[in-house]
N, CA, C and O atoms as a DFTB+ gen file, in Angstrom:
692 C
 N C O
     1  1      38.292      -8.058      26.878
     2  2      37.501      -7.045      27.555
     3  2      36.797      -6.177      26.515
     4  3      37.299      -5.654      25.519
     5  1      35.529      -6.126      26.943
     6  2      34.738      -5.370      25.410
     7  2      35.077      -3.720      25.822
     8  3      34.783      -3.465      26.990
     9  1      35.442      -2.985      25.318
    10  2      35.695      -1.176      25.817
    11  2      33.974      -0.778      25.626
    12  3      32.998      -1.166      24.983
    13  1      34.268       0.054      26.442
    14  2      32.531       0.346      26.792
    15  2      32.753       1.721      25.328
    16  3      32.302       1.409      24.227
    17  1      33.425       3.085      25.487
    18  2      32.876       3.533      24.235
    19  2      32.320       2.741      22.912
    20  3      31.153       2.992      22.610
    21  1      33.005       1.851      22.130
    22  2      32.573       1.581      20.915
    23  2      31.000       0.728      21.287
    24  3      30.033       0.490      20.564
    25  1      31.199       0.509      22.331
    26  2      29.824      -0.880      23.018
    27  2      28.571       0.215      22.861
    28  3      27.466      -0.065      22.396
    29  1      29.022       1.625      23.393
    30  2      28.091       2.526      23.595
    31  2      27.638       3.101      22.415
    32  3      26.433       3.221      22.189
    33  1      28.464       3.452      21.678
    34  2      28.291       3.923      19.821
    35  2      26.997       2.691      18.809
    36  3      25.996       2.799      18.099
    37  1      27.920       1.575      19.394
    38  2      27.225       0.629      18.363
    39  2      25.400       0.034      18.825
    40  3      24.524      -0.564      18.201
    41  1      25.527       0.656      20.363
    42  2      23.927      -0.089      20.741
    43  2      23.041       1.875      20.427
    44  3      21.840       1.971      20.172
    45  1      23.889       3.015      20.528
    46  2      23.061       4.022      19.901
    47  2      22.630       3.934      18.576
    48  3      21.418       4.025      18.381
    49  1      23.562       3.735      17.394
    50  2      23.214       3.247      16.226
    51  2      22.162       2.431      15.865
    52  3      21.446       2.781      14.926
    53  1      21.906       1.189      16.578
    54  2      21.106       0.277      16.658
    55  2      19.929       1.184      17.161
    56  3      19.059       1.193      16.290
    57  1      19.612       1.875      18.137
    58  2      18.602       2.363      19.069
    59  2      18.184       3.515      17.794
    60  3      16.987       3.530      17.509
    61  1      19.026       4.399      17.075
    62  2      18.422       5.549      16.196
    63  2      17.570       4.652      15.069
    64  3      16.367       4.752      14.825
    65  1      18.779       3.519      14.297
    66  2      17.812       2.934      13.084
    67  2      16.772       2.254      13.915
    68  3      15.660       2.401      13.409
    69  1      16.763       1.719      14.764
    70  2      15.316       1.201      14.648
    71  2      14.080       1.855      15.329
    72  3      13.001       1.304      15.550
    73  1      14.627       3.797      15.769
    74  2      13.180       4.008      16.253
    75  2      12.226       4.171      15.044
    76  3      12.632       3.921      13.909
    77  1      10.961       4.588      15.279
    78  2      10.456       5.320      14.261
    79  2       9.802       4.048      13.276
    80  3       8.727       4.230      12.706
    81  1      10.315       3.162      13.179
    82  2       9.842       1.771      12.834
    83  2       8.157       1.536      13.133
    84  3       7.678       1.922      14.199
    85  1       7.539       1.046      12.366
    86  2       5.819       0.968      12.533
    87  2       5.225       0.015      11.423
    88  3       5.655      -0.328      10.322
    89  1       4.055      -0.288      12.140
    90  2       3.656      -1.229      11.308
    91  2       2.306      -1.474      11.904
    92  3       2.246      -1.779      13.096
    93  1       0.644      -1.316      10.810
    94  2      -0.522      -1.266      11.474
    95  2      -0.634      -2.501      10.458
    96  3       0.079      -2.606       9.460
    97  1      -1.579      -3.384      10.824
    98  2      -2.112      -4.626      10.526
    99  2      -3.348      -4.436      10.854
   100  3      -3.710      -4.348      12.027
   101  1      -4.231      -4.342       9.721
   102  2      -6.368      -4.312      10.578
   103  2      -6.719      -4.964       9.977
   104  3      -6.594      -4.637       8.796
   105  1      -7.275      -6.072      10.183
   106  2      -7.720      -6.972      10.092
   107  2      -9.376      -6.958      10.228
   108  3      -9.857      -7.119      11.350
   109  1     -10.105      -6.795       9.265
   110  2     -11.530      -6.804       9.285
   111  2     -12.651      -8.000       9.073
   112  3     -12.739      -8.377       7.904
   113  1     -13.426      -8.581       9.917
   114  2     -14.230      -9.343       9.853
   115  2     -15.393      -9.439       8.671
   116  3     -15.356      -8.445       7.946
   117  1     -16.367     -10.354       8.324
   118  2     -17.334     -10.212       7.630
   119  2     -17.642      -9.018       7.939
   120  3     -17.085      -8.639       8.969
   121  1     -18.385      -8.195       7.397
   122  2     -19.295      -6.682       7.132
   123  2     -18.854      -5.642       7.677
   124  3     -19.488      -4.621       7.945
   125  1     -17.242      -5.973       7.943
   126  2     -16.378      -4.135       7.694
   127  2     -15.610      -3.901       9.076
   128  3     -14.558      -3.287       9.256
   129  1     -16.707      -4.788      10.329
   130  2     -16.325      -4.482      11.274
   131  2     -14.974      -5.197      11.846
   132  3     -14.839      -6.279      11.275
   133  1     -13.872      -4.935      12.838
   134  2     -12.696      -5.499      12.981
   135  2     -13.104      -6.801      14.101
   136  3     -13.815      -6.845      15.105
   137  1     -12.212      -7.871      13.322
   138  2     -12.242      -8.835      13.840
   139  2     -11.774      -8.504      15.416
   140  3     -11.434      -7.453      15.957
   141  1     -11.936     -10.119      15.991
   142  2     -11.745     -10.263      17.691
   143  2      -9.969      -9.692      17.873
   144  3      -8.944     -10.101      17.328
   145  1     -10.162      -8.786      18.704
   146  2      -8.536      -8.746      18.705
   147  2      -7.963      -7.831      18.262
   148  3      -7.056      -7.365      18.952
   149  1      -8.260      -7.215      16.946
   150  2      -8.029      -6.472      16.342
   151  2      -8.114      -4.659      16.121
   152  3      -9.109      -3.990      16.397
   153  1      -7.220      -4.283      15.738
   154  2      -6.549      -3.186      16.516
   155  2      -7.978      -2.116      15.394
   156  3      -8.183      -1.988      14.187
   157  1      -8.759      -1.481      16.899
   158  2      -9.798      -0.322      16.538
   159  2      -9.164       0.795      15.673
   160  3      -9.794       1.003      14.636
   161  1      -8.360       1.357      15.807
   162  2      -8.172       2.526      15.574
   163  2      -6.947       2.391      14.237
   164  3      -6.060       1.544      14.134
   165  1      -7.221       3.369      13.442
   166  2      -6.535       3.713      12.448
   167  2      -4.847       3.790      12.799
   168  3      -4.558       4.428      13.811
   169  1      -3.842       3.238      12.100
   170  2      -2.630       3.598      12.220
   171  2      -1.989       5.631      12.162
   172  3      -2.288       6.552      11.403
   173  1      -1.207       5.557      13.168
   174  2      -0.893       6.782      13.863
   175  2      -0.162       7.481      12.815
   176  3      -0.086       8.685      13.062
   177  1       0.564       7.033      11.417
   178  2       0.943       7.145      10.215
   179  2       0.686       7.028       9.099
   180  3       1.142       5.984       8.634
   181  1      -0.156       7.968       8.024
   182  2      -0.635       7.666       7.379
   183  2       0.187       7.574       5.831
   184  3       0.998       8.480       6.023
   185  1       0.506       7.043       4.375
   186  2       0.678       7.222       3.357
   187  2       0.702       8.908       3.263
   188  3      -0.072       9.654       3.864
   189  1       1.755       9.301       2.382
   190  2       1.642      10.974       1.875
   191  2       0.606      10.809       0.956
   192  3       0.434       9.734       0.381
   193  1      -0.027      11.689       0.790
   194  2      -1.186      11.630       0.133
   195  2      -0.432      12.336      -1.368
   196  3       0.413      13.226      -1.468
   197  1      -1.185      11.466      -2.497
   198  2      -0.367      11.158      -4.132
   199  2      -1.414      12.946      -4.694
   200  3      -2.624      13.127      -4.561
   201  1      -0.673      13.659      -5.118
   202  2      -1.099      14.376      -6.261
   203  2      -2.151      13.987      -7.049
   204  3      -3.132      14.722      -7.167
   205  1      -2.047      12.517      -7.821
   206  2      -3.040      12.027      -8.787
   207  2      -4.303      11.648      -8.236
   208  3      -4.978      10.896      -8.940
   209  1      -4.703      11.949      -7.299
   210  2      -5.982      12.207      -7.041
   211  2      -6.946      13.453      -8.048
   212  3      -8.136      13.287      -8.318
   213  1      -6.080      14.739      -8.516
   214  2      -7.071      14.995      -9.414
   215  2      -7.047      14.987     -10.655
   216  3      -6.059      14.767     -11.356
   217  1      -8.381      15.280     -11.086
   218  2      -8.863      14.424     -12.253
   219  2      -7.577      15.055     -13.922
   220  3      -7.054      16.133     -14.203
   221  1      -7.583      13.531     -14.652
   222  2      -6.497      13.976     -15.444
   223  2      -6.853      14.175     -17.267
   224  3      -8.009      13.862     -17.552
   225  1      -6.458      14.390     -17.805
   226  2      -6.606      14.411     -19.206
   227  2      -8.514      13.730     -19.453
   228  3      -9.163      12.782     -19.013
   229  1      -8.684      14.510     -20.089
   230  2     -10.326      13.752     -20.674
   231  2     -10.062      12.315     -21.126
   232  3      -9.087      11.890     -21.745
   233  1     -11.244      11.596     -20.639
   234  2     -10.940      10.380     -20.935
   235  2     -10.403       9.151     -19.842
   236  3     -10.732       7.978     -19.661
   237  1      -9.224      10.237     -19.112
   238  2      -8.801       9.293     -17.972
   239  2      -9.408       9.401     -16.808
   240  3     -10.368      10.152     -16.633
   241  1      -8.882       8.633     -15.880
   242  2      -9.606       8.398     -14.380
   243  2      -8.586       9.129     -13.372
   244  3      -7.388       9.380     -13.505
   245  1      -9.336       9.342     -12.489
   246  2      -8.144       9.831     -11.082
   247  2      -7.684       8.838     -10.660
   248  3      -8.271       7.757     -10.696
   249  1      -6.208       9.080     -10.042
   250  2      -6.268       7.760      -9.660
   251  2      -6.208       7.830      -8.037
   252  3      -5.545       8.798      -7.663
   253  1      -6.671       7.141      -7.116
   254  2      -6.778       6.880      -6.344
   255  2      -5.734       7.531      -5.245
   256  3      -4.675       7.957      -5.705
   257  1      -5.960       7.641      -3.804
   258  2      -5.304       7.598      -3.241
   259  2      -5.311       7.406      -1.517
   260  3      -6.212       6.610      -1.253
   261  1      -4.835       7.721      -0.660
   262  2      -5.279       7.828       0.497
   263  2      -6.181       8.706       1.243
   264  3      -6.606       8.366       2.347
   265  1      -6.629      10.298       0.457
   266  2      -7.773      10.930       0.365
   267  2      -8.721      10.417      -0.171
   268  3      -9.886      10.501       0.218
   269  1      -8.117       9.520      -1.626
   270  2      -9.253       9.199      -2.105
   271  2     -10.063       7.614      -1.721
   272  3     -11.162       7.360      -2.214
   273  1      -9.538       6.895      -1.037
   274  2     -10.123       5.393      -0.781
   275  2      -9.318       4.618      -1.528
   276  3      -8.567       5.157      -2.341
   277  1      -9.340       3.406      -1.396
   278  2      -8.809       2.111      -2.112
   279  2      -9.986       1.731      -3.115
   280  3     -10.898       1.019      -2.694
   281  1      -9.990       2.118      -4.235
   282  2     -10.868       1.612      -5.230
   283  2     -10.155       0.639      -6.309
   284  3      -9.441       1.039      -7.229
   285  1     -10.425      -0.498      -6.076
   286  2     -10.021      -1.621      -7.234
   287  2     -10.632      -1.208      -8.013
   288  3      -9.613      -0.963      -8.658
   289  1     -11.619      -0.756      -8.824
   290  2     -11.691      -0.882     -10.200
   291  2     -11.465       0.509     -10.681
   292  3     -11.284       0.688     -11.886
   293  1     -11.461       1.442      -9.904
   294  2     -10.516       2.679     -10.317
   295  2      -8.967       2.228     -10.619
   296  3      -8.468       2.429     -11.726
   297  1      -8.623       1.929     -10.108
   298  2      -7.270       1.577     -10.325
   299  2      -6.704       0.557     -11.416
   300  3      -5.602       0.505     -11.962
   301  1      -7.841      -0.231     -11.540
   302  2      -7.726      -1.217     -12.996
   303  2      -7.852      -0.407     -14.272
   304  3      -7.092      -0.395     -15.240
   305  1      -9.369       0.502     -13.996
   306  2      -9.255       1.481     -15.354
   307  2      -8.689       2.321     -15.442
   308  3      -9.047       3.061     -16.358
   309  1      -7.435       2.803     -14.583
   310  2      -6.516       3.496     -15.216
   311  2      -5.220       3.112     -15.453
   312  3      -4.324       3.952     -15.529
   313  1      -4.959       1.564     -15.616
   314  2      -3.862       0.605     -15.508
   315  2      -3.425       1.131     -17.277
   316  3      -3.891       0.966     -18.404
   317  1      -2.280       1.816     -16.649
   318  2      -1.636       1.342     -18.142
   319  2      -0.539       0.336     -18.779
   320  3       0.425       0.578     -19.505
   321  1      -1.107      -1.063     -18.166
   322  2      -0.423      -1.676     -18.506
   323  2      -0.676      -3.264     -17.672
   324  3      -0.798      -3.421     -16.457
   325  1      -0.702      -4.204     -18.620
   326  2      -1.757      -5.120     -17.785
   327  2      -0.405      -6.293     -18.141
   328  3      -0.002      -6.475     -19.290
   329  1       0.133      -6.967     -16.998
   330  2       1.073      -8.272     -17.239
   331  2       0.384      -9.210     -16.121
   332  3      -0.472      -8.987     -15.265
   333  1       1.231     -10.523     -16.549
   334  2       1.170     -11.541     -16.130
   335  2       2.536     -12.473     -15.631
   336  3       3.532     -12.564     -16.349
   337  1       2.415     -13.195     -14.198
   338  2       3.424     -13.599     -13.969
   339  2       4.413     -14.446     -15.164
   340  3       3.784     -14.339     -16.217
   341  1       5.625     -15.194     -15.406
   342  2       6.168     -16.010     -15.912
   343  2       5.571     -17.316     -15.866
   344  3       4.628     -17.541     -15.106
   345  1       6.145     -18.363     -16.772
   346  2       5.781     -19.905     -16.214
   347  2       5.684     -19.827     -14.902
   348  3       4.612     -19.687     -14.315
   349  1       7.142     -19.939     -14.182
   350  2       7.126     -20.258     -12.804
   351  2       6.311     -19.491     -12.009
   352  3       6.156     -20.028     -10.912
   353  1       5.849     -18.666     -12.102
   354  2       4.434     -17.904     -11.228
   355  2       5.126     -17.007     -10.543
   356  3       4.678     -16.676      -9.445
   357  1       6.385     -16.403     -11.033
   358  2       6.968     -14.840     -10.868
   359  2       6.567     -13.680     -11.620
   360  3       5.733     -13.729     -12.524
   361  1       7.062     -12.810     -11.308
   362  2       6.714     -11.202     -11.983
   363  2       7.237     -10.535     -11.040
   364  3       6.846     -10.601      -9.875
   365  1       8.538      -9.548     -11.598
   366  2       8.881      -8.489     -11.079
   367  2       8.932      -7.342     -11.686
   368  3       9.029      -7.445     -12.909
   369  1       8.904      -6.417     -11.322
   370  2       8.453      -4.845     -11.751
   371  2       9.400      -3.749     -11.079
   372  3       9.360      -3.340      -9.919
   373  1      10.080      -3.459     -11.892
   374  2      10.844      -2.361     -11.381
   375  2      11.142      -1.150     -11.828
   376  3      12.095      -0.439     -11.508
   377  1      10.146      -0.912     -12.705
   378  2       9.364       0.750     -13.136
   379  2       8.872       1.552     -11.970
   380  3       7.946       1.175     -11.251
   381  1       9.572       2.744     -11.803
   382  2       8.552       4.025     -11.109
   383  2       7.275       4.749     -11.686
   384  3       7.283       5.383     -12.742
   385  1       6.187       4.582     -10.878
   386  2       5.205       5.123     -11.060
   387  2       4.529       4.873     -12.155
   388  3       4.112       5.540     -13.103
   389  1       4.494       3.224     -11.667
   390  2       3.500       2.403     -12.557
   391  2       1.857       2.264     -12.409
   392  3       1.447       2.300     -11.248
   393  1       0.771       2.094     -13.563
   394  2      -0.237       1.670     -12.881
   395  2      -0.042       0.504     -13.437
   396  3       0.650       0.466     -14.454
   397  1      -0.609      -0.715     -12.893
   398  2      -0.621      -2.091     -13.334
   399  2      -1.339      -2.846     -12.663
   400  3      -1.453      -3.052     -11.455
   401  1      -1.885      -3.299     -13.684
   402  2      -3.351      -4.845     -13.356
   403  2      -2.051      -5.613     -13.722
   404  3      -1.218      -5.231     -14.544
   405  1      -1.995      -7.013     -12.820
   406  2      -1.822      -8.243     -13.014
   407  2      -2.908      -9.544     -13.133
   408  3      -3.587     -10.034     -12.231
   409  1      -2.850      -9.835     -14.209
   410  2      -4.174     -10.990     -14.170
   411  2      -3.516     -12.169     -14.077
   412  3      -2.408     -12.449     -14.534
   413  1      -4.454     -13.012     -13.301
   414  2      -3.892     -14.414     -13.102
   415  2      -3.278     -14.597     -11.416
   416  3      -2.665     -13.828     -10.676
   417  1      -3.758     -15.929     -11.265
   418  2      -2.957     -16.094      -9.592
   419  2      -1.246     -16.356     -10.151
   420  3      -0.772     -16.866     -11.166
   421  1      -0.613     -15.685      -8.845
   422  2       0.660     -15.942      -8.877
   423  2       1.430     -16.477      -7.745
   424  3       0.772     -16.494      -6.705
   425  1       2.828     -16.992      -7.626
   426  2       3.295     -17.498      -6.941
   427  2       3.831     -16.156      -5.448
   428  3       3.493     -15.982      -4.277
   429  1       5.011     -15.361      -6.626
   430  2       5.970     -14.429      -5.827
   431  2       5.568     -13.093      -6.960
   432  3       5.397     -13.437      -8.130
   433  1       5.467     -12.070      -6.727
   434  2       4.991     -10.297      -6.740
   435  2       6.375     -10.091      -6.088
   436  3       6.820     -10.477      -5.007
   437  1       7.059      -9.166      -7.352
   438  2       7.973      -8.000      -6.424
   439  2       7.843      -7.154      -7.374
   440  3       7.853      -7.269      -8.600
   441  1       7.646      -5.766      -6.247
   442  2       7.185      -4.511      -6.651
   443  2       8.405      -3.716      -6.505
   444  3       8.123      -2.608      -6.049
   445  1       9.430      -3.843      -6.684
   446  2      10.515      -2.583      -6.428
   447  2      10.435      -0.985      -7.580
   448  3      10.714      -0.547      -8.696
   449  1       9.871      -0.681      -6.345
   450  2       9.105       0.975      -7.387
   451  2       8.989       2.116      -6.011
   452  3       9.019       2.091      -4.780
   453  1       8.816       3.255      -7.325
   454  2       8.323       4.520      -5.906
   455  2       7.286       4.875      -6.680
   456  3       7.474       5.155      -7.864
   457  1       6.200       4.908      -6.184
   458  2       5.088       5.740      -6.373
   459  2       4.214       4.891      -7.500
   460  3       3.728       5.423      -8.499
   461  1       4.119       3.778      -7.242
   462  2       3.626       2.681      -8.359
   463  2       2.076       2.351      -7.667
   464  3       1.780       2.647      -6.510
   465  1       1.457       1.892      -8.331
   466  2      -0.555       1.547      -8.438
   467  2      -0.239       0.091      -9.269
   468  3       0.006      -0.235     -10.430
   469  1      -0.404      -0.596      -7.915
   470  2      -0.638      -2.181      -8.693
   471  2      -1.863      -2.661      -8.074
   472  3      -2.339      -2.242      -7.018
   473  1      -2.513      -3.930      -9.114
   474  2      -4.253      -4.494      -8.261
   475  2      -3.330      -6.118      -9.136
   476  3      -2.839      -6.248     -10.257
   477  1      -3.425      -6.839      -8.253
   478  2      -3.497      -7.990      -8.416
   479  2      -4.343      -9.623      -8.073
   480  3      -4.916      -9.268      -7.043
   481  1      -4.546     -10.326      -8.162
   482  2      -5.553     -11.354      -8.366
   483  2      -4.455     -12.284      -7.046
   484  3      -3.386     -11.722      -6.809
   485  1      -4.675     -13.308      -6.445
   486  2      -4.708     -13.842      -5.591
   487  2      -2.651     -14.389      -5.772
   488  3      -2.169     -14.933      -6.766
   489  1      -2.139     -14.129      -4.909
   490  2      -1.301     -14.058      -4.626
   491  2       0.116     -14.564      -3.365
   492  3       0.416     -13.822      -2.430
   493  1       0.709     -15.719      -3.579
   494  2       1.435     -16.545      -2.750
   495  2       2.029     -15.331      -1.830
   496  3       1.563     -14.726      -0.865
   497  1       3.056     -15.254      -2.432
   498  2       4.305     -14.088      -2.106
   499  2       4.142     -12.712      -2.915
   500  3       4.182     -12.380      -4.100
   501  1       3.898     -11.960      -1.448
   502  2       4.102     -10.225      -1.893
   503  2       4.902      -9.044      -1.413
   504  3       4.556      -8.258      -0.530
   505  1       6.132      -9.021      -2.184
   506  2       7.353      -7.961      -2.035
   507  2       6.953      -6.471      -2.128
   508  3       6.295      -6.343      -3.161
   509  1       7.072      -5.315      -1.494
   510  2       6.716      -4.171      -1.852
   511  2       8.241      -3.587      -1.427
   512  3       8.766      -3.706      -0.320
   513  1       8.745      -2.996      -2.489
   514  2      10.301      -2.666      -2.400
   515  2      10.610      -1.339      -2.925
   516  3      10.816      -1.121      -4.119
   517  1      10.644      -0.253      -1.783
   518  2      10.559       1.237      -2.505
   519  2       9.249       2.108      -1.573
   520  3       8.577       1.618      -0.665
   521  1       9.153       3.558      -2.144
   522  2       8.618       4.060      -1.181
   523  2       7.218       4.768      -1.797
   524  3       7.245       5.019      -3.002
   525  1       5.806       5.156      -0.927
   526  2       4.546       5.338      -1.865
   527  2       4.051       4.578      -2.720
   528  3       3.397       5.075      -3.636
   529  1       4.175       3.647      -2.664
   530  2       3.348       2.573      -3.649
   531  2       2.149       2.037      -2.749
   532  3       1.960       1.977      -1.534
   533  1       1.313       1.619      -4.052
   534  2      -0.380       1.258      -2.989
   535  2      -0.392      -0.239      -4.017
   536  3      -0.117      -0.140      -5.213
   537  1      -0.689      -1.389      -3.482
   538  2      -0.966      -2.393      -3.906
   539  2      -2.294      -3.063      -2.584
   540  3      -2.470      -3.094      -1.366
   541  1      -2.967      -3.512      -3.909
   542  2      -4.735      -4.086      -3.980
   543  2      -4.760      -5.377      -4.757
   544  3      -5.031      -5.633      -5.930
   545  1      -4.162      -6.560      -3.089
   546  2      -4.188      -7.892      -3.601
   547  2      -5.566      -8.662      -3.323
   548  3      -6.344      -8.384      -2.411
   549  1      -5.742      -9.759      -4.349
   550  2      -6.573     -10.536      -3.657
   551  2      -6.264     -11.498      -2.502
   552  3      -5.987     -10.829      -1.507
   553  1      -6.208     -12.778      -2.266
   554  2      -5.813     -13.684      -1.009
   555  2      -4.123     -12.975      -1.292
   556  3      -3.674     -12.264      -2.191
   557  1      -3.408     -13.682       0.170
   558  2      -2.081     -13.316      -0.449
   559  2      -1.808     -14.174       1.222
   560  3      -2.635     -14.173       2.134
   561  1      -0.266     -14.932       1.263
   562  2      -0.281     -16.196       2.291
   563  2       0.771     -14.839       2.609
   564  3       0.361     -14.146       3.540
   565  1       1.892     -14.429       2.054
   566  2       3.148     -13.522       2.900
   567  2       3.171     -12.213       2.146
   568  3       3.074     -12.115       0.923
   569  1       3.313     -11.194       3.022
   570  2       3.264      -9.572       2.613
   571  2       5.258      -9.149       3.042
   572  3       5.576      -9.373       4.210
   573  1       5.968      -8.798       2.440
   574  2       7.282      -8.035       2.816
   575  2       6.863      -6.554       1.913
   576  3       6.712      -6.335       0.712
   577  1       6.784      -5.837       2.945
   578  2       7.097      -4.579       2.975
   579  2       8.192      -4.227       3.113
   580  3       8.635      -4.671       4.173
   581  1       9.082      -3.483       2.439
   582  2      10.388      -2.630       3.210
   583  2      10.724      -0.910       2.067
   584  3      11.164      -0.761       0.927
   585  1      10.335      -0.128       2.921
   586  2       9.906       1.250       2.633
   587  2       9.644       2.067       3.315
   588  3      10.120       2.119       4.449
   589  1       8.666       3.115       2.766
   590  2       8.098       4.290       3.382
   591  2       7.037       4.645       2.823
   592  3       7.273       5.269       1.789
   593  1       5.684       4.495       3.105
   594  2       4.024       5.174       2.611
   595  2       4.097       4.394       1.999
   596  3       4.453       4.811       0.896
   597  1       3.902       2.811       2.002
   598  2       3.131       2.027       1.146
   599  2       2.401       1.262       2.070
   600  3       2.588       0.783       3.188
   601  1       1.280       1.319       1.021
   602  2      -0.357       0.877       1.164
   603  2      -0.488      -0.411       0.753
   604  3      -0.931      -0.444      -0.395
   605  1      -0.206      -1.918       1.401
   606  2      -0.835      -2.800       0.968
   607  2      -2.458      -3.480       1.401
   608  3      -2.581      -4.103       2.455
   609  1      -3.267      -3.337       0.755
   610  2      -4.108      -4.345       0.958
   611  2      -5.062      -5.308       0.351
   612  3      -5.306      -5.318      -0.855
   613  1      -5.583      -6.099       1.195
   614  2      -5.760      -8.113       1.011
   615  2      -6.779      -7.929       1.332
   616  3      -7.282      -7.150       2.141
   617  1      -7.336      -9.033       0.369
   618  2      -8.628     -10.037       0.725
   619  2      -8.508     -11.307       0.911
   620  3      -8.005     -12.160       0.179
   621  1      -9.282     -11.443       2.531
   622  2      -9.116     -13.163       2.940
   623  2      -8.343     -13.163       4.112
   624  3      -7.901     -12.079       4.492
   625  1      -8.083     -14.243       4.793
   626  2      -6.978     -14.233       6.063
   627  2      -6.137     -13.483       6.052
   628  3      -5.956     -12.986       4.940
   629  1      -5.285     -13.036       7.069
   630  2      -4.123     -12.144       7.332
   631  2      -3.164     -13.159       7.097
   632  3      -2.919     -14.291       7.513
   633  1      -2.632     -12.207       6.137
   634  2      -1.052     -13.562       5.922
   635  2      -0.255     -12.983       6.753
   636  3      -0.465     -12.015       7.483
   637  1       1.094     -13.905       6.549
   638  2       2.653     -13.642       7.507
   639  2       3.028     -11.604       6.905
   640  3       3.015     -10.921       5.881
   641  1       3.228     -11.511       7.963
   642  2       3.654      -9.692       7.246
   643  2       5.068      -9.370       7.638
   644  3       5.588     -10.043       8.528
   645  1       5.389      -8.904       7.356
   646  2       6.855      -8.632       7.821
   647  2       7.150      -6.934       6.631
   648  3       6.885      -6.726       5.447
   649  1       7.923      -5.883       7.941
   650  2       7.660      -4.574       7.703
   651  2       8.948      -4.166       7.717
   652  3       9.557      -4.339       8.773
   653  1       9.608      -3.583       6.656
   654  2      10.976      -3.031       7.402
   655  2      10.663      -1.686       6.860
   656  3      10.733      -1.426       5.659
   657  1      10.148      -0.430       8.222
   658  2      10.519       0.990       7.302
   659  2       9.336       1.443       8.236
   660  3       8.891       1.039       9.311
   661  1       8.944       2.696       7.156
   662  2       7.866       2.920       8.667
   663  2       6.702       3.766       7.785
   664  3       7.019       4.130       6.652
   665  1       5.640       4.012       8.191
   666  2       4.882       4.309       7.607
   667  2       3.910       3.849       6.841
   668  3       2.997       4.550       6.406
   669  1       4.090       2.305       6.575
   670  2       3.753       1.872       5.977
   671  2       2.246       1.344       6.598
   672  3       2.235       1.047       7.792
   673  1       0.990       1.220       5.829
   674  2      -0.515       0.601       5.710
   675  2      -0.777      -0.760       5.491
   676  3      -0.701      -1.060       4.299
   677  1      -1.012      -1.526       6.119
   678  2      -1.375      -3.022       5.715
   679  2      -2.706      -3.366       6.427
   680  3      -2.928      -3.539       7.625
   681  1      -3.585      -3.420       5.280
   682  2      -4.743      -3.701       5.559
   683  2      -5.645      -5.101       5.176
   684  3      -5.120      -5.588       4.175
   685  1      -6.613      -5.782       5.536
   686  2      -7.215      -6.976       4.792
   687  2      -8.564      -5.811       4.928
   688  3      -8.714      -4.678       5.387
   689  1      -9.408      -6.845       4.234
   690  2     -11.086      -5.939       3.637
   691  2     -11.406      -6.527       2.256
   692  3     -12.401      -6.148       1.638
């Protein structure tokens, strides 16, 4: 016989972690506008908007943010620090509050960081692990998100996405 208190405890538990859970996917057609289907309106949660939006030491760039737009080549010229996957077409990163160009197509991307600026080149598998990070892939076939205020977005088809956390931006364009 299942006892109804613990039955009742364990489906509230379940019901608290998973409210609050979200996940926007926009999907944009040739020339900006959203493809058939595809959800008009901006996600109801946006990224905290990053400090480094203003301008820093002479010489350097701002870097980007959710006030400021998704600029790939802002974000390349202020990369301090440019890698490349392994043989096997891995690369993982587990520095906070990185900027980083990756050159070269890769297999698997894992980003386990808070508050990290990655731009990468065309991309199998993409991990975003940690919270405030903005990543600016090229193609990319699978997106795992699991966090809070991170910004991924793709160029090319909508790959497989999968979201654990909330807040989070996933965009193609």
């Amino acid at each position: 016989m299942i006892r109804p208190l613990p039955a009742l405890a364990a489906a509230a538990v379940l019901v608290a972690l998973l409210s609050g859970c979200s996940v926007s996917v926009i999907d944009k057609a040739e020339g900006g506008k959203p493809a058939a289907g595809a959800q008009d309106k901006p996600a109801k949660e946006e990224p905290p908007a990053s400090p480094d939006a203003a301008p820093t030491d002479a010489g350097e760039h701002p870097l980007p943010n959710a006030a400021t737009g998704l600029d790939r080549d802002a974000i390349t010229a202020a990369a301090t620090t440019v890698r490349r996957c392994d043989s096997s077409g891995e690369l993982t990163i587990l520095d906070d509050a990185v900027v980083a160009r990756v050159e070269g197509a890769c297999k698997r991307i894992i980003l386990n960081s808070k508050g990290s600026m990655l731009v990468t080149d065309d991309v199998t598998s993409m991990e975003v692990i940690g919270d405030a990070n903005l990543v600016l892939t090229g193609s990319v076939d699978q997106v795992l998100v699991n966090g809070m205020g991170n910004t991924v977005h793709w160029s090319g088809a909508t790959p497989t996405v999968s979201d654990v956390g909330s807040g989070n931006t996933l965009t193609a364009g």
